[in-house]
N, C-alpha and C positions, 0 to 999 in steps of 0.2 A: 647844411654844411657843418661840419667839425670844426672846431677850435681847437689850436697846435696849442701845447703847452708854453708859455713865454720862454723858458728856460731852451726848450728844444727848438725854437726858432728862435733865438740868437745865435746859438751857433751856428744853425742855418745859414742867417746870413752870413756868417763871418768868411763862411766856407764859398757860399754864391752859389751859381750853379742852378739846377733844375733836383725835385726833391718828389720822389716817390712815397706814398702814403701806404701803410699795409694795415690794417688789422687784424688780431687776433680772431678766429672765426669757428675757433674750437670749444663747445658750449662746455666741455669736462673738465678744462681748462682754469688753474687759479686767476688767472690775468684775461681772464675772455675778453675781449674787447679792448686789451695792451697796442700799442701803435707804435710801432718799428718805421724807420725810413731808410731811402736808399736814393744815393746823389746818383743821376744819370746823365746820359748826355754827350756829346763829346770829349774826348782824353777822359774817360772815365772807363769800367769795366763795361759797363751797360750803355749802348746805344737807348733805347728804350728800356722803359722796366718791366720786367718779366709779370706773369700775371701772379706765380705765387713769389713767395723771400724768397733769395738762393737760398738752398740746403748750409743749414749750420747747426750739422749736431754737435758741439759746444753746446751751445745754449739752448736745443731743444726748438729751433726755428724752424724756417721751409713750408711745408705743404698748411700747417696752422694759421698764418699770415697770409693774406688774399688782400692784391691791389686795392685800394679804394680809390685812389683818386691823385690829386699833384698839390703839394705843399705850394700855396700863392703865399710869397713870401713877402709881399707888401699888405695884405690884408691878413695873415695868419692864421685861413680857413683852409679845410682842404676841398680843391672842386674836385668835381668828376673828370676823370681823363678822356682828353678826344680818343677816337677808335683808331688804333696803333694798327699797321700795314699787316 
């Protein structure tokens, strides 16, 4: 299991909610292994989280970032995601 940055799980919580994990998974990549998240869930954009980021060429995200798991935001690990429908 991953360790959430402290900084990046307080906001977490402040916000609540369910928290999609992504890693960077691109080895040519300055930030290879960078950890992006995405709030999902109910009244959110995403019912569940997509398997890659949504597409965000701003910042060079999308297909690079690949699910890893659900921000537990009492422990501030991230687990493996149950198998999405």
């Amino acid at each position: 299991m991953q360790e959430v940055h402290a900084e990046a799980l307080a906001q977490m919580r402040r916000m609540e909610g369910r928290w999609a994990a992504y890693e960077n998974i691109a080895l040519d990549s300055a930030n290879a292994g960078h950890l992006q998240f995405l709030k999902f869930g109910a009244e959110c954009t995403y019912a569940d989280p997509p398997v890659r980021y949504p597409a965000d060429t701003a910042h060079g995200l999308g297909w690079r970032y690949s699910l890893v798991g659900e921000v537990n935001l009492t422990t501030g690990f991230i687990e493996g995601m149950p198998a999405l429908p």
